[in-house]
N, C-alpha and C positions, 0 to 999 in steps of 0.2 A: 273562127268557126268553120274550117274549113274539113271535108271530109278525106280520108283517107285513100289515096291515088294509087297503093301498093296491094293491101288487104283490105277490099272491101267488102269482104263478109265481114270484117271484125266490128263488133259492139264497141262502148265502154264498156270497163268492168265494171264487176256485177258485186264488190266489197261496197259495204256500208257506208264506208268514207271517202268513197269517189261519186258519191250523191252529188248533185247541184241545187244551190236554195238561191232563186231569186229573192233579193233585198227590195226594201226600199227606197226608191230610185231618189229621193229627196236629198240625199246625200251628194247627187252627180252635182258637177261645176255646172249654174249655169249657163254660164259663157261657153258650154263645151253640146252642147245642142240646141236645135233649131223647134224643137216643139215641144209641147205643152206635157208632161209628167205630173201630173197630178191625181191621175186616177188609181185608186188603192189598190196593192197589192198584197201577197201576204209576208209578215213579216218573217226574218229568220234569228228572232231572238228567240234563246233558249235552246237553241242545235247544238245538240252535242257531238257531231262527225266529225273529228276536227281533220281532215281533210276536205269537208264539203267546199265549194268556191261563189262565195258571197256574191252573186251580183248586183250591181248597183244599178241596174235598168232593165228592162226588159227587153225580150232578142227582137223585138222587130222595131224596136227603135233604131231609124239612122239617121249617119251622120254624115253634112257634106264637109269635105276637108278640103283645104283650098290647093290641096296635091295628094294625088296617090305617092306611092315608094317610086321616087327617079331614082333607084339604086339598082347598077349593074347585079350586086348580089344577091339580091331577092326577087322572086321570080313573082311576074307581070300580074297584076290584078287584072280577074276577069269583067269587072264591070267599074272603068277607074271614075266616071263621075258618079258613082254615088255607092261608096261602100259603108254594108252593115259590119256596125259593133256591138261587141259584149261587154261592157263596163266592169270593173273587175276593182275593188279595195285592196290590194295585195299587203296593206298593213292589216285587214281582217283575215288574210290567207298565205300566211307565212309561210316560205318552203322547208318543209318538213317530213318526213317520213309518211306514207299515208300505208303502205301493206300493199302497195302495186310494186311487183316482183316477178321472178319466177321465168319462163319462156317466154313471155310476151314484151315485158320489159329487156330481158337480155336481146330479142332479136331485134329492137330499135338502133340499139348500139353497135349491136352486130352489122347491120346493114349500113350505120353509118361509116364503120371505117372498110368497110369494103366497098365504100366507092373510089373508082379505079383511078384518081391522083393519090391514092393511099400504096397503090400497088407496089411500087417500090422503093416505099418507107421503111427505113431501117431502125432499129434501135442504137444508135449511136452515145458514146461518151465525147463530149465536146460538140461544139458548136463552131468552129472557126470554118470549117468547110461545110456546113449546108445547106442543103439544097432550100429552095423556093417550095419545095413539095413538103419535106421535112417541118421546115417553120410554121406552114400551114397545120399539118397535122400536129406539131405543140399547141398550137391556140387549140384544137378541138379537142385534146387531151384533157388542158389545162382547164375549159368549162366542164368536161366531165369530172374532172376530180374537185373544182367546186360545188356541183350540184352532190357528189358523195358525201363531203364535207358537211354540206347541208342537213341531209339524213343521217349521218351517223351523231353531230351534232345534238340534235331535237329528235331523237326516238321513241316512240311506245313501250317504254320496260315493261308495264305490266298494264293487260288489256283488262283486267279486271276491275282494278281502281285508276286506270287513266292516268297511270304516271308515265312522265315524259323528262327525259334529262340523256346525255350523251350516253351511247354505246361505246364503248372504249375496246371489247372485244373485236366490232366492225369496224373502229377505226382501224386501230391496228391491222388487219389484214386487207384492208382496203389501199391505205397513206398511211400507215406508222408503222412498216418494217425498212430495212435495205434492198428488199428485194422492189419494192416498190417506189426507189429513188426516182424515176424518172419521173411517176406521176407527180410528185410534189415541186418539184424540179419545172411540171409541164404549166404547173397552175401560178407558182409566179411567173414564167413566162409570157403568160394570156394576160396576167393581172399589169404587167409593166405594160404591155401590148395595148391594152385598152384605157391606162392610164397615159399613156403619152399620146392615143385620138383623142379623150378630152380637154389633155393640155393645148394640144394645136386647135382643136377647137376652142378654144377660150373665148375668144372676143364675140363666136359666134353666141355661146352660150349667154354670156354675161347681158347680151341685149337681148335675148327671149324676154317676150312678154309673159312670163308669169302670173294668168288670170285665172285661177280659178273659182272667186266669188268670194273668199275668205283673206282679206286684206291682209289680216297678222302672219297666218299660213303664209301668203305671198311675198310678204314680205321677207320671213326667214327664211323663205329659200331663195331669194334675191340674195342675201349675205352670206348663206352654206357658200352656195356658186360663187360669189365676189373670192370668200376664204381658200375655195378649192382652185381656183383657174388663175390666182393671183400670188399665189404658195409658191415663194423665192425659189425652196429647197427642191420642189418638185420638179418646177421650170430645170432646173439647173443640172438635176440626177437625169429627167427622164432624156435627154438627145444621148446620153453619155451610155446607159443598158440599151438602149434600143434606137435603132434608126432604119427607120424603114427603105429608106433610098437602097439600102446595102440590100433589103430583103427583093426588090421588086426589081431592080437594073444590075445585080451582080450577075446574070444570066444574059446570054445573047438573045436568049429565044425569052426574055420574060412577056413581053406582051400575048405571045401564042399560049406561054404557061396560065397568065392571067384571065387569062378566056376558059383555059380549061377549069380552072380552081372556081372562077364564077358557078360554071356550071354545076360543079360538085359540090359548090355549098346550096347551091337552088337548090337540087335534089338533097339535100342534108335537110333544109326547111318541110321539105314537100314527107319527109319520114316520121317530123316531129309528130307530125298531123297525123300520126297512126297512133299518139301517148293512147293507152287506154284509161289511164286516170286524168281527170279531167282536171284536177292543182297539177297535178305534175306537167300536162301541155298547159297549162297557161306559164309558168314557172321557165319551162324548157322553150316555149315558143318566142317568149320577151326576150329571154340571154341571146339564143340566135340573132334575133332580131340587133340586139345590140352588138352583136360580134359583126354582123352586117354594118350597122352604123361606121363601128370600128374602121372594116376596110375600106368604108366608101369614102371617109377620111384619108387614111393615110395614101391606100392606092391610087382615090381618083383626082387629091386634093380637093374635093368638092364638100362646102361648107353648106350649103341650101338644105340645112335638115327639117322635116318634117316633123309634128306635134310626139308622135309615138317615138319616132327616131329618137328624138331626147330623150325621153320618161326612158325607153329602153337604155340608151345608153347609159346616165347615172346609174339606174338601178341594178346593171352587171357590173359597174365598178367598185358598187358598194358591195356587192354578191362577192365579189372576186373577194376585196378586200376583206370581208368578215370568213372569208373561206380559209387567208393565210391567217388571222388572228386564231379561229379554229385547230387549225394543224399546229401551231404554238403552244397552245394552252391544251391541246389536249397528248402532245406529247411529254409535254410537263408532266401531266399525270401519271404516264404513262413511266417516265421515269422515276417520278418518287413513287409510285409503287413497288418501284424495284423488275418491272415486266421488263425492262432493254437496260442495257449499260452506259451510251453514251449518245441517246438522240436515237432519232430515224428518219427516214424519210432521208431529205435533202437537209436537215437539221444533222451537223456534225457535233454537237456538243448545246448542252443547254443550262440555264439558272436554276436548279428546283426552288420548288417554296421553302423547302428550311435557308436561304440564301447561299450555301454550296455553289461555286463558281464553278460550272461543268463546262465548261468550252463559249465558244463564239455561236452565236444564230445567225445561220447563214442565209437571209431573209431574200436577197436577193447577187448577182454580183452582172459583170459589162456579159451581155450574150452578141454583140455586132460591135 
């Protein structure tokens, strides 16, 4: 709930489906506040915006956390004993396309990669020689082309009768030609990236107390976790794509570089905060959040994560991961239509549904 430090004349926008409907807070974990929620609010059954963003408690409910963010990469809370939250269902608020577009949207991203560790980012073919700046700037590629994936995904086809099913024209010129191999290219690189901090985080994870008042719930996610942080095949692939040692110490100067990339993802945070749609900053502000998790893992080795730092972390791995099963499946399409010949993207060849044996998917391969 933080206001906008760049454009602060700017509103939210003013579309129907960047409304906000406070929920009923009956919903929240107990165990996840300190005071009494029982006084009625209104409900938001029956909303049809399907961008609006459910909340599950009211904004002046807070919450003491037994730690603000100790993370170099997120920049300092101003009041760290006692920060307010906004509760947020994000399985009632799926990311999806909402109609926020246009100059205001493009200048978020625009301002992102022109902060100046981007400035002499090159577009390169291979990876054997790069730089600590370059690598960096793959991870931020690689969640922008997850959150595209997202909305091209789940789009509004027709605003009249409220149909919603993939665009295949925005995929394709977004992540499904060759001209745009790198983006695809950039988002399994984030996705191995953030899967090899939750595997080194494992044992952290495994002992979370997972409390949030519904036992059975608690319970299955005790087993997800067991199943994801104890996965032989995962252990085993991810030291072999990705090793961070090589990203953070193949430089003489990486600790100076490391200071500097802090500070440009701080100010990368501090721009989310300008979303005019308010799914889309809650959607955009969590992945950050979780790409933060990411390096405060791998760069500072430091396991001490904090309540949000988890939810955020799983929740961009699963984001990432349902982003490459997206570029799969929707190039598939893309091919038995007959729109490309042989794949795109980072995809050199593919299976169609009639079972036609088109090449290898090239889902991931070693990048260090």
């Amino acid at each position: 709930m933080c206001e906008c430090p760049f454009w602060p004349d700017d509103g939210m926008c003013s579309l129907k489906d960047c409304s906000v409907c406070e929920c009923d807070p009956k919903e929240l974990p107990r165990t996840w506040k300190d005071v009494d929620t029982t006084e009625e609010q209104q409900s938001c059954e029956g909303v049809q915006h399907e961008s609006d963003v459910d909340r599950a408690i009211q904004e002046d409910i807070k919450v003491k956390l037994e730690q603000t963010y100790r993370n170099p990469w997120m920049p300092e809370e101003k009041n760290s004993e006692e920060v307010e939250y906004t509760y947020v269902n994000l399985l009632r608020n799926p990311e999806r396309y909402t109609g926020y577009k246009g100059e205001h949207a493009n200048r978020i991203w625009k301002t992102i990669y022109e902060q100046k560790c981007f400035a002499d980012v090159k577009d390169v073919d291979g990876l054997a020689d790069e730089s600590t700046y370059r690598i960096f700037y793959r991870i931020i590629s690689g969640i922008h082309s997850s959150i595209s994936a997202h909305i091209v995904k789940d789009f509004l086809l027709d605003e009249a009768t409220r149909t919603w099913g993939p665009n295949l024209a925005m995929f394709q010129a977004r992540l499904g030609n060759p001209d745009v191999k790198d983006r695809v290219e950039n988002l399994y690189f984030a996705y191995l990236f953030v899967l090899r901090a939750v595997i080194k985080a494992g044992p952290v994870l495994k002992g979370v107390h997972y409390d949030t008042g519904y036992p059975k719930e608690d319970a299955h996610t005790r087993r997800l976790i067991d199943m994801l942080v104890d996965n032989q095949e995962l252990k085993n692939s991810c030291p072999a794509p990705f090793d961070e040692a090589v990203m953070w110490k193949s430089s003489p100067d990486f600790k100076s570089q490391k200071l500097e990339l802090q500070e440009c993802f701080r100010n990368m945070t501090r721009v989310m905060d300008c979303v005019g749609c308010e799914k889309c900053k809650v959607w955009g502000k969590l992945q950050f959040l979780g790409v933060a998790t990411s390096l405060k893992i791998l760069s500072e080795g430091d396991l001490s994560l904090e309540r949000n730092e988890v939810i955020a972390l799983i929740n961009l791995l699963e984001r990432l991961s349902a982003s490459v099963e997206t570029v799969r499946s929707l190039s598939l399409r893309l091919v038995d239509a007959g729109d490309v010949a042989d794949g795109m993207g980072a995809i050199s060849g593919l299976v169609g549904n009639d079972g036609k044996d088109r090449g290898p998917f090239l889902g991931y391969k070693s990048y260090m």
